[in-house]
VEXVOGU-246586 format. One record per residue: residue number from 1; x, y, z of N, C-alpha, C, O in turn. Coordinates in pm, 1 decimal, always signed. Each point is the difference from the previous one (the first is absolute). Layout:
N
+-----+----------+----------+----------+----------+----------+----------+----------+----------+----------+----------+----------+----------+
!   i !     n_px !     n_py !     n_pz !    ca_px !    ca_py !    ca_pz !     c_px !     c_py !     c_pz !     o_px !     o_py !     o_pz !
+-----+----------+----------+----------+----------+----------+----------+----------+----------+----------+----------+----------+----------+
! NUM !        X !        Y !        Z !        X !        Y !        Z !        X !        Y !        Z !        X !        Y !        Z !
...
+-----+----------+----------+----------+----------+----------+----------+----------+----------+----------+----------+----------+----------+
***
This chain:
123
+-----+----------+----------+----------+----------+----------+----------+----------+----------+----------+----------+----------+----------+
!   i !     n_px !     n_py !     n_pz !    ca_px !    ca_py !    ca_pz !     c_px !     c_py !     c_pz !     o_px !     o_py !     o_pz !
+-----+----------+----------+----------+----------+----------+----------+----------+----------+----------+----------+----------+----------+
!   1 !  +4255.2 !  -7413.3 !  -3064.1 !    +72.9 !     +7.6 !   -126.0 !    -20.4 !   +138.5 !    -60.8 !   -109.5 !    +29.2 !    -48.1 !
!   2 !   +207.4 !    +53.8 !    +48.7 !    +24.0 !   +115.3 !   -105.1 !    -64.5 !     -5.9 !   -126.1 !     +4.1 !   -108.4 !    -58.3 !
!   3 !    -67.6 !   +210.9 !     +0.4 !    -46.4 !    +11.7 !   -116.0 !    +81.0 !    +47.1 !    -95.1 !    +66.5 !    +88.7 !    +53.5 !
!   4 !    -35.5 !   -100.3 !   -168.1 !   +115.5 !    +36.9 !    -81.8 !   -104.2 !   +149.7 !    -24.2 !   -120.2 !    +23.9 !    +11.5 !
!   5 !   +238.3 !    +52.0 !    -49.3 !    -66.6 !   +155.6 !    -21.9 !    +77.2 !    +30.7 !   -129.1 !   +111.5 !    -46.0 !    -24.5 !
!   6 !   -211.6 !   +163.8 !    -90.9 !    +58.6 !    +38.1 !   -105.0 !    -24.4 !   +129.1 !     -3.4 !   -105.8 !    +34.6 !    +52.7 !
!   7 !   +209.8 !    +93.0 !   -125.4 !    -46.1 !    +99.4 !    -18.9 !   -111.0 !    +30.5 !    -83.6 !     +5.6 !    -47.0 !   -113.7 !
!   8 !   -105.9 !   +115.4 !   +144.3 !    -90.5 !    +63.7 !    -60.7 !    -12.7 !   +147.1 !    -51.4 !    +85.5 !    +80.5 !    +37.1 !
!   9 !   -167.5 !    -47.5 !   -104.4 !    -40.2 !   +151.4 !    -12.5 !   -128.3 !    +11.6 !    +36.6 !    -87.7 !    -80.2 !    -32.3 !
!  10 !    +66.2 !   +212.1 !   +122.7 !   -175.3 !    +38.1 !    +16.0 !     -3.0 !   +128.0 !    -81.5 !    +76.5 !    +91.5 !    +30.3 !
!  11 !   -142.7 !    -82.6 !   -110.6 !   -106.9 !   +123.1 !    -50.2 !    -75.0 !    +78.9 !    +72.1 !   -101.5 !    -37.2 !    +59.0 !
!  12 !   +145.6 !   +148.7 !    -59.1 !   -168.2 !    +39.7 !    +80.8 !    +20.0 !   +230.4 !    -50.4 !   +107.4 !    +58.8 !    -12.6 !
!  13 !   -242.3 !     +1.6 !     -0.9 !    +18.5 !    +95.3 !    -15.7 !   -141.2 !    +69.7 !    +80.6 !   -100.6 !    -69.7 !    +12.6 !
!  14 !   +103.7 !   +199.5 !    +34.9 !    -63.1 !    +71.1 !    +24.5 !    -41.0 !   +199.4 !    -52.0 !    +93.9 !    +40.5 !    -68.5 !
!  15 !   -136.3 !     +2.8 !    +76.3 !    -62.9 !   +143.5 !    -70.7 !    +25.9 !   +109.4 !   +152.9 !    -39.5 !     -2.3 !   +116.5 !
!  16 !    +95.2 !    +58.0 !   -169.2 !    +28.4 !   +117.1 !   +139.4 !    -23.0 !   +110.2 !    -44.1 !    +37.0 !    +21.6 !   -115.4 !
!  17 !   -119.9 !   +109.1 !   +206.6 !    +42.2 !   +159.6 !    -49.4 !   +135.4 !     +1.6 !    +31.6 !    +58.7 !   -101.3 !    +38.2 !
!  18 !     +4.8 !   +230.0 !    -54.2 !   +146.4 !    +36.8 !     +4.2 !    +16.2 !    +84.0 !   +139.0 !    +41.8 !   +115.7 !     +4.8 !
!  19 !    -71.9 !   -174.1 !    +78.9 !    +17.2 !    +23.4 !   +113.1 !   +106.5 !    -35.4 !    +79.6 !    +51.1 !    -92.3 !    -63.3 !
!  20 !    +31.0 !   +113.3 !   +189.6 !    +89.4 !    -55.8 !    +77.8 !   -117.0 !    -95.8 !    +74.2 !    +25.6 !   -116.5 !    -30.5 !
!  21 !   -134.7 !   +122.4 !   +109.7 !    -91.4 !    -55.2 !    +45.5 !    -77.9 !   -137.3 !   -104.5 !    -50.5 !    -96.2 !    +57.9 !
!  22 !    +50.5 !    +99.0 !   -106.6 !    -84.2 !    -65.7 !    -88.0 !    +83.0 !    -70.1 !    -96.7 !    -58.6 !    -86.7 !    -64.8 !
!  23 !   +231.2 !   +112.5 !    +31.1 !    +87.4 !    -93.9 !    -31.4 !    +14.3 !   -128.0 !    +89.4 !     -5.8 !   -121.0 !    -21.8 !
!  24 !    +24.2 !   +189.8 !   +117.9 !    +31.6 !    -79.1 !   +186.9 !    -94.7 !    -90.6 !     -0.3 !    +33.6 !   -118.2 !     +7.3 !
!  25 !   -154.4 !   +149.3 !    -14.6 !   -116.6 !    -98.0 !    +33.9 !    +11.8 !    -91.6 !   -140.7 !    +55.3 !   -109.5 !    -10.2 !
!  26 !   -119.1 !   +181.3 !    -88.9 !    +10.5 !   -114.6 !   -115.4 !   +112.9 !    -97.4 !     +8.3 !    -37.0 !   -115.8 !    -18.9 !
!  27 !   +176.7 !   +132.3 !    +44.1 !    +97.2 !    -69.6 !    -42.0 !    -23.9 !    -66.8 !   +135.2 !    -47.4 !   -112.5 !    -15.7 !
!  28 !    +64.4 !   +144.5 !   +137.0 !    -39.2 !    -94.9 !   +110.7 !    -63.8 !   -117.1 !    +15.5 !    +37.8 !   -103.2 !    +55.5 !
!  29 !   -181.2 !   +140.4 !   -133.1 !    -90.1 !    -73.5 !     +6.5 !     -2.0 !   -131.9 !   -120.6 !    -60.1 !   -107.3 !     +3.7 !
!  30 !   +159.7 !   +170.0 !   -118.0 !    +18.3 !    -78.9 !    -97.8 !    +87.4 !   -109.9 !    +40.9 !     -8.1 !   -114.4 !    -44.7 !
!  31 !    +87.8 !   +153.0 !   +127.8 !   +121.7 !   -128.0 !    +44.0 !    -45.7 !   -105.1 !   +110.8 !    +27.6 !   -119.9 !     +5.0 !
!  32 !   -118.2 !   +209.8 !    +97.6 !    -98.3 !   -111.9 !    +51.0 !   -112.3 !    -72.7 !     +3.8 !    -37.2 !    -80.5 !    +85.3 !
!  33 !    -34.3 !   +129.3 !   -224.0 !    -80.3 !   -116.8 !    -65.7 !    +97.6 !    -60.5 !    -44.5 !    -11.3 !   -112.1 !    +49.4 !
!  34 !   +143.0 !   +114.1 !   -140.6 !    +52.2 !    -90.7 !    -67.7 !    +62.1 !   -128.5 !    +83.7 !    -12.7 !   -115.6 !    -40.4 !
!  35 !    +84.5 !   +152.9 !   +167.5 !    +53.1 !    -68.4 !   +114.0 !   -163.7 !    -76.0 !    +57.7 !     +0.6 !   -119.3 !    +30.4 !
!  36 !    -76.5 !   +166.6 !    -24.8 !   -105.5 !    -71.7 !    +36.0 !    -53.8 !    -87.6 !    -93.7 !     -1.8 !   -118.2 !    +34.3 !
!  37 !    -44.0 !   +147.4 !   -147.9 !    -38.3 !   -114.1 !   -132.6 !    +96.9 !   -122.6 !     -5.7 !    -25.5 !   -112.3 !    -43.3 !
!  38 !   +159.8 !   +166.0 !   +104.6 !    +95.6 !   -137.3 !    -39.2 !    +54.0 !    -55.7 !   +121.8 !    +82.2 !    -91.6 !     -1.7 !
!  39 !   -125.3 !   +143.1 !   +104.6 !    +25.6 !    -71.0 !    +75.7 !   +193.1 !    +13.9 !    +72.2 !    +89.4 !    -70.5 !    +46.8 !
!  40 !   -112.0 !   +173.7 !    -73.5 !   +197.7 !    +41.1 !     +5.1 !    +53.3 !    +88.5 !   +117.9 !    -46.5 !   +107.0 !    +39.1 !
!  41 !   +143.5 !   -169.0 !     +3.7 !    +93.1 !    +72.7 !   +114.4 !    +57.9 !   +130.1 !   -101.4 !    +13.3 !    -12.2 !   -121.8 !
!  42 !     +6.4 !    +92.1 !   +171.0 !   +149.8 !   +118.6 !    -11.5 !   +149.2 !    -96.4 !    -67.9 !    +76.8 !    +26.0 !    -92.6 !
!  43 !    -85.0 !   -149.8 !   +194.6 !   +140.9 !    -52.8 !    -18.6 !    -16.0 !   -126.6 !   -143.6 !    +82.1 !    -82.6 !    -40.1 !
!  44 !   -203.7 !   +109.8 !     -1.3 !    -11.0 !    -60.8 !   -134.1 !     +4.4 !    +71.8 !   -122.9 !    -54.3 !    -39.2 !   -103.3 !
!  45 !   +116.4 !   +140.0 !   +114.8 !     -6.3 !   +127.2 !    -98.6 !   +150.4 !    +23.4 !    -43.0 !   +100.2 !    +31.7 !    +63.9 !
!  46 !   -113.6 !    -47.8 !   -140.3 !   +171.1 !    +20.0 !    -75.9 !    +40.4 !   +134.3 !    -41.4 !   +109.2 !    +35.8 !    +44.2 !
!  47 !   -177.6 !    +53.8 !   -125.1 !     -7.8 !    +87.8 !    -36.3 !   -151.5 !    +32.4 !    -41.5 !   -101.1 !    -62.0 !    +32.7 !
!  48 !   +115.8 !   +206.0 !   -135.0 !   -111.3 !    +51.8 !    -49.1 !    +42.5 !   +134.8 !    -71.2 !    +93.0 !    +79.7 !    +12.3 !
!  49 !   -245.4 !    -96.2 !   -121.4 !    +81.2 !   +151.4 !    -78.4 !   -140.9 !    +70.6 !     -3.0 !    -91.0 !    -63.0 !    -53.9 !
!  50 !    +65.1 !   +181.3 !   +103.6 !   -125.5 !   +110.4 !    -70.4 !    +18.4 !    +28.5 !   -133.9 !   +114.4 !     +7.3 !    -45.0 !
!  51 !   -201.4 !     +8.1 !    -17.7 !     -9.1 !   +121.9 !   -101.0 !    -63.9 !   +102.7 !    +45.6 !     -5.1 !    -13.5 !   +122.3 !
!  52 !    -55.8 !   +126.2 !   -160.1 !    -82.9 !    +85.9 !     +4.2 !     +2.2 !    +94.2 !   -137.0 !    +92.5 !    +23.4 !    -77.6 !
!  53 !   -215.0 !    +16.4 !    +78.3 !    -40.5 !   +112.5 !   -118.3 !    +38.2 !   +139.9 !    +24.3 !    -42.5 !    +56.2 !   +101.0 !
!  54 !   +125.2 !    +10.3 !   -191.0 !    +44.0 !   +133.9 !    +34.7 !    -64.6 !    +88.4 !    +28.4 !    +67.2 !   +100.7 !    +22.2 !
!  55 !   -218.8 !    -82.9 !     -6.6 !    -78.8 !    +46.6 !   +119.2 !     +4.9 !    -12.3 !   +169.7 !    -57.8 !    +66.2 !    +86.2 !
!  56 !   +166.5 !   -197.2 !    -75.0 !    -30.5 !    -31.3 !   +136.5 !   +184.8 !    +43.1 !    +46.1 !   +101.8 !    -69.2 !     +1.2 !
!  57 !   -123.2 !   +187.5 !    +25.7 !   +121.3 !    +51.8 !    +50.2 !    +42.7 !    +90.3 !   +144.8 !    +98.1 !    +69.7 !    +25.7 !
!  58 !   -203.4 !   -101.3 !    +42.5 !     +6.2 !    +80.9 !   +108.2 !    +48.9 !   -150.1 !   +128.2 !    -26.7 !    +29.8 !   +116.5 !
!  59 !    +63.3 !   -112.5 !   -127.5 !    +71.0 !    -84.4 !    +69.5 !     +5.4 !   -151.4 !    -23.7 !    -94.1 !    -76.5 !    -21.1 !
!  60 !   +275.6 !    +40.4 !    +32.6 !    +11.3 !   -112.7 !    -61.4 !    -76.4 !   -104.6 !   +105.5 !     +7.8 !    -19.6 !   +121.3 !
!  61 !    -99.5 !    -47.4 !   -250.5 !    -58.2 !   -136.2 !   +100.2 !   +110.3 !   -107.2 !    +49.7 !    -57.1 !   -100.7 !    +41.9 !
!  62 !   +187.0 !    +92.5 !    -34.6 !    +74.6 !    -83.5 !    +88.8 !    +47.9 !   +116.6 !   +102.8 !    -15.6 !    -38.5 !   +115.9 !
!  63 !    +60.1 !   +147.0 !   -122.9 !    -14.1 !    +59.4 !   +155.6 !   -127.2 !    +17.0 !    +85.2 !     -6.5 !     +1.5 !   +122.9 !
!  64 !    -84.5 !     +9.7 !   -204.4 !   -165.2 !    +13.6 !    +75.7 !     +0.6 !   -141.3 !    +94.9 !     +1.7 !     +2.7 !   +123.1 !
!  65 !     -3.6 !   -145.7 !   -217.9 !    +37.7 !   -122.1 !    +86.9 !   +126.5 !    -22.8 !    +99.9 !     -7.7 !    -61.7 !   +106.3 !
!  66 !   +107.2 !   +112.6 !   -150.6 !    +73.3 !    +10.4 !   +123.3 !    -19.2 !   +126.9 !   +137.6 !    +57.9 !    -10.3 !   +108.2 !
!  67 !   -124.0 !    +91.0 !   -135.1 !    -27.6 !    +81.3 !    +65.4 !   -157.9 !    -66.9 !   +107.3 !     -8.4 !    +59.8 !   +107.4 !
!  68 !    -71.4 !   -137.3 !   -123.5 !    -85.2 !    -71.4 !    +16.5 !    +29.8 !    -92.7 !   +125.2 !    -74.9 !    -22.7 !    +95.0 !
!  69 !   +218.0 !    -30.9 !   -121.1 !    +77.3 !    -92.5 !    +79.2 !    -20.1 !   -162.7 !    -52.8 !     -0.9 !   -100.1 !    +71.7 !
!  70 !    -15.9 !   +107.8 !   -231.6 !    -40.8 !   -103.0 !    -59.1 !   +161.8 !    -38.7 !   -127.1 !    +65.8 !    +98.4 !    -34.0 !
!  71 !    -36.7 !   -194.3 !     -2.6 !    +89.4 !    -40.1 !    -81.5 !   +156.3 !    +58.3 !    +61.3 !    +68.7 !    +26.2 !    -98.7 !
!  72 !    -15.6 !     -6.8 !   +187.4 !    +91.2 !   +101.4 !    +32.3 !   +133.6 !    -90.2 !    -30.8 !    +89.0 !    +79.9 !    -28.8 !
!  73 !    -34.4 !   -227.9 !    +22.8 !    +60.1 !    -29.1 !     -3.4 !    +15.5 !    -88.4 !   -171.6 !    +77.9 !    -83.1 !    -46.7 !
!  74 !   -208.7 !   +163.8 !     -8.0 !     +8.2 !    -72.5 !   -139.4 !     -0.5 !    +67.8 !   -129.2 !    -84.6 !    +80.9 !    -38.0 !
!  75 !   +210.0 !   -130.4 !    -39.8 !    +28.3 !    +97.9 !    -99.9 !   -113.4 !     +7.9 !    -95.7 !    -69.6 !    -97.0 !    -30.1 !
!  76 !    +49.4 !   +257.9 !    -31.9 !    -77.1 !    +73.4 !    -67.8 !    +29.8 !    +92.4 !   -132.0 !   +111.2 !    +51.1 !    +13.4 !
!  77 !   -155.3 !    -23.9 !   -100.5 !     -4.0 !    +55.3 !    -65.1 !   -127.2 !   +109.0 !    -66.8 !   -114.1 !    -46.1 !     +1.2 !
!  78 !   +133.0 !   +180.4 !    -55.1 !   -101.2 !    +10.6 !    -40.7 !    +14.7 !    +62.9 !   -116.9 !    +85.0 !    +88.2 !    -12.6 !
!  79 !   -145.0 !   -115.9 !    -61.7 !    -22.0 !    +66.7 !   -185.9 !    -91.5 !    +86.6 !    -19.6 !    -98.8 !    +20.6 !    +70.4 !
!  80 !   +133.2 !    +36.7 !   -175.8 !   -118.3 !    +93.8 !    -99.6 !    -25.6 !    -79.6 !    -71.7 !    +87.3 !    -55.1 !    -67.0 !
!  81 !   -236.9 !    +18.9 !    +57.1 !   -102.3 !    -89.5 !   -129.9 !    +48.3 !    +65.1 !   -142.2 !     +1.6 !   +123.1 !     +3.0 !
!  82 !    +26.6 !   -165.5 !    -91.3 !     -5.5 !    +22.1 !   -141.7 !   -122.0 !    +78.8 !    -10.7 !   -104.8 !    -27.1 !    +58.6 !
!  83 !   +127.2 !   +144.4 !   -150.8 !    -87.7 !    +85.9 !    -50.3 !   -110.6 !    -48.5 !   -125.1 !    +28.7 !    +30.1 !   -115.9 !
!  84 !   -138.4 !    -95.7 !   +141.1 !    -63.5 !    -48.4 !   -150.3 !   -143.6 !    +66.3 !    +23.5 !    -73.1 !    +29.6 !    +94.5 !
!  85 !    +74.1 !    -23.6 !   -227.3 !   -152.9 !    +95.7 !    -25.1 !   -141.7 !    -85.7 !    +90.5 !    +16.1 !   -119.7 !    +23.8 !
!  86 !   -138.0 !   +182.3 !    +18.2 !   -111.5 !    -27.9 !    +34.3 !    +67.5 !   -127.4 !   +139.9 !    -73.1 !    -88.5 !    +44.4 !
!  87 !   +188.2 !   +104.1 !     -7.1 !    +24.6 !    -80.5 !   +120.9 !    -73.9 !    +74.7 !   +127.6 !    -27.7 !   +120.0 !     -2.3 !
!  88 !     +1.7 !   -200.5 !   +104.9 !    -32.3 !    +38.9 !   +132.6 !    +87.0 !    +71.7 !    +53.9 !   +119.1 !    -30.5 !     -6.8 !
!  89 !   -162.1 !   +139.2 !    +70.5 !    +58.5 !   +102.8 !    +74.9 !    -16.9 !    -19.9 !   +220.9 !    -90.0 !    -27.1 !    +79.5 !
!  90 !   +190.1 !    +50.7 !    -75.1 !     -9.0 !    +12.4 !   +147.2 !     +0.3 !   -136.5 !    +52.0 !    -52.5 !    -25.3 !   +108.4 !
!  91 !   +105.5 !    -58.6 !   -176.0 !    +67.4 !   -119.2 !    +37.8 !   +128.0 !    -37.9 !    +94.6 !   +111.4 !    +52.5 !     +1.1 !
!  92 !   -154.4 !   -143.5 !    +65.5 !   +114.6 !    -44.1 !    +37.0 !     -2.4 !   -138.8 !    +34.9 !    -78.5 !    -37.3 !    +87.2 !
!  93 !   +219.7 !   -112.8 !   -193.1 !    +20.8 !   -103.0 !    -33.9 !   +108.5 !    -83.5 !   +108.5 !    +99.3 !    +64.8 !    +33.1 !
!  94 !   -107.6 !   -145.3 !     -0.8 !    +89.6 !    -95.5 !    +73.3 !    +23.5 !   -155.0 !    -95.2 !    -81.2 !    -69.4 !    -61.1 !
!  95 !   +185.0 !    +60.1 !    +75.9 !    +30.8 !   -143.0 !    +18.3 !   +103.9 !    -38.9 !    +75.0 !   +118.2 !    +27.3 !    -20.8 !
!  96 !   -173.7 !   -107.1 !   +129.7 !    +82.9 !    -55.3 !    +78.8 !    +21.6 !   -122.7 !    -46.6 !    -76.7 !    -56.1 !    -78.3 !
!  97 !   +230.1 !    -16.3 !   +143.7 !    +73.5 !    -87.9 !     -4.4 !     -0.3 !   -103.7 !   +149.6 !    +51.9 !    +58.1 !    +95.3 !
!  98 !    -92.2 !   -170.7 !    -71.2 !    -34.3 !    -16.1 !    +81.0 !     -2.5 !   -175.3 !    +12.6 !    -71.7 !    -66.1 !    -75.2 !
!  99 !   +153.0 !     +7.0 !   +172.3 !    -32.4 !   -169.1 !    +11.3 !   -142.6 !    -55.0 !    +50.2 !    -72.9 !    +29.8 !    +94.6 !
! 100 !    +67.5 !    -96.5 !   -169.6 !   -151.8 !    -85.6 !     -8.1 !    +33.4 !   -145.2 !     -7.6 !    +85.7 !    -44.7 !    -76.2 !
! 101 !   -182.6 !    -52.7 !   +187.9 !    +12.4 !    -90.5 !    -44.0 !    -34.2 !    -35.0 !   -159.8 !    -71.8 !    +66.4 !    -74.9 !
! 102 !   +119.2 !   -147.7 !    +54.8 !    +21.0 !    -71.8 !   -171.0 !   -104.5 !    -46.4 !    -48.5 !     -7.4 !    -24.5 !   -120.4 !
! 103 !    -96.9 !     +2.7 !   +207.4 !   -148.7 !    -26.1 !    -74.4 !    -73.8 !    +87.7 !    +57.1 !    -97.4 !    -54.5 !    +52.1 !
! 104 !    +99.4 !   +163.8 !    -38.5 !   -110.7 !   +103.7 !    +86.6 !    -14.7 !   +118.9 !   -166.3 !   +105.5 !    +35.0 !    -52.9 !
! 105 !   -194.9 !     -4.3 !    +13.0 !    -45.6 !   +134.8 !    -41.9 !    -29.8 !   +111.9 !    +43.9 !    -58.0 !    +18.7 !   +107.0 !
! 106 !   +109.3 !   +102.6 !   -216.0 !    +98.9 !   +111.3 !    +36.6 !   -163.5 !    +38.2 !     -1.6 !    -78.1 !    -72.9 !    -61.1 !
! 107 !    +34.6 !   +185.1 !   +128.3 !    -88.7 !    +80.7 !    +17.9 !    +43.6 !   +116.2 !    -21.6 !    +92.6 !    +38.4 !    +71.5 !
! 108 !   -146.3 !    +52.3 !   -176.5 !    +30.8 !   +145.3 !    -78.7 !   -116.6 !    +87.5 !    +22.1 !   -116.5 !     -7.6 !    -39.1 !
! 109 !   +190.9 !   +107.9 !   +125.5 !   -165.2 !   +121.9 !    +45.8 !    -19.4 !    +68.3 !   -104.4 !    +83.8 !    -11.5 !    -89.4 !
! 110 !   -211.1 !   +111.6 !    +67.0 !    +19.2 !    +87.6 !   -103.5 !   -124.7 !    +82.2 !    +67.1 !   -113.7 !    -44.4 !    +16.1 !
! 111 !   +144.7 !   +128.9 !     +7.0 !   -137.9 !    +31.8 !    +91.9 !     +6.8 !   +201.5 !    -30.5 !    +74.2 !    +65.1 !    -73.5 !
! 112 !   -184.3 !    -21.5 !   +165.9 !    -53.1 !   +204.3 !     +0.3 !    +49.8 !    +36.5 !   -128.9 !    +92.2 !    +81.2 !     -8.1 !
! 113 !   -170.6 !   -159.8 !   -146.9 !    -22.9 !    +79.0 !   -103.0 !   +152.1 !    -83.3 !    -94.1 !     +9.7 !    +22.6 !   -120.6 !
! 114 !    +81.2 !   -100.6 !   +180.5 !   +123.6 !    -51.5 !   -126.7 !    -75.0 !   -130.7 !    -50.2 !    +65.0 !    -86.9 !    -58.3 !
! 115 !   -188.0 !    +73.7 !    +78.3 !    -75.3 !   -142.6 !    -12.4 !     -3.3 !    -58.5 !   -155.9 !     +0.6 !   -112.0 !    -51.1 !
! 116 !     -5.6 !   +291.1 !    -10.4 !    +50.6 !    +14.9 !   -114.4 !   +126.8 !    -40.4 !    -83.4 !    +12.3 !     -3.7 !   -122.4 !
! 117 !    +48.8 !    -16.0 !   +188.6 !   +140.1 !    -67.4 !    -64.7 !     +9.9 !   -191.2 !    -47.0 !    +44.7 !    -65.1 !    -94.4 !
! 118 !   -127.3 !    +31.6 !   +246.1 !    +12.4 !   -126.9 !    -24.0 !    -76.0 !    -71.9 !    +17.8 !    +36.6 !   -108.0 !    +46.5 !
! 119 !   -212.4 !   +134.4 !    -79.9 !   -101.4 !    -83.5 !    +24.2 !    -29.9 !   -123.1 !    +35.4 !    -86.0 !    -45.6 !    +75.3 !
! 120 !   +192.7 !    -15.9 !   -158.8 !    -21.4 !   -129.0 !    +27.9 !   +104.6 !    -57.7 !   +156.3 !    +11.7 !   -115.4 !    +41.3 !
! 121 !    +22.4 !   +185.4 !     -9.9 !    +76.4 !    +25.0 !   +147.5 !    -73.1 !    +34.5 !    +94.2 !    +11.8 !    -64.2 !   +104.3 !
! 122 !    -99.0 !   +163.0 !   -109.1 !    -87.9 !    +36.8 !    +86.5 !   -138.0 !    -73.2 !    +91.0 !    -99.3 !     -3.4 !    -72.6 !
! 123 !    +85.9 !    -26.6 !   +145.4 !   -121.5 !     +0.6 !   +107.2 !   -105.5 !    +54.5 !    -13.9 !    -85.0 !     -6.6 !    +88.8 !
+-----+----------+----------+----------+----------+----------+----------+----------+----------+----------+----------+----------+----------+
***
């Protein structure tokens, strides 16, 4: 018997220098803890949107992941974070869109220094 499935949202953020190297890895590594915490195919992914902090401009984290050979057939977006005073710098935010069974909980990463954003999210 099939499990009925509902859309969800995952949370998850990580802290990068402004590197081409070190975008790649952070954002890499951010999408496969998140696929790993929840337990998720590629083909359970609907979409997704980045933000990033206008420090982090030396490469977009959805070409870094498609360049990876990761998300290639799944639509993306990526933003500039809103500018607010004493915010974290060198960020970079996801939320993916993604089917889940209907009684399973969403697991939200926050990990290398964004632990700060959402404590009570964090590990």
């Amino acid at each position: 018997m099939m499990k009925e499935k509902t859309l969800k949202a995952i949370r998850g953020a990580v802290c990068s220098a402004n590197t081409k190297e070190e975008i790649t890895q952070r954002t890499v590594e951010l999408y496969d803890k998140l696929l790993a915490a929840n337990n998720l195919a590629e083909t359970d992914i609907l979409s997704f949107f980045f933000s990033i902090t206008s420090d982090i401009d030396a490469l977009n984290p959805a070409g870094a992941l498609r360049q990876s050979g990761r998300a290639e057939d799944t639509a993306m977006m990526v933003f500039q974070e809103a500018a607010v005073q004493d915010s974290l710098s060198g960020t970079i935010r996801v939320m993916i869109h993604a089917f889940f069974p209907a009684e399973k909980p969403v697991q939200h990463i926050y990990f290398g220094g964004a632990e700060k954003l959402r404590p009570d999210r964090s590990s």
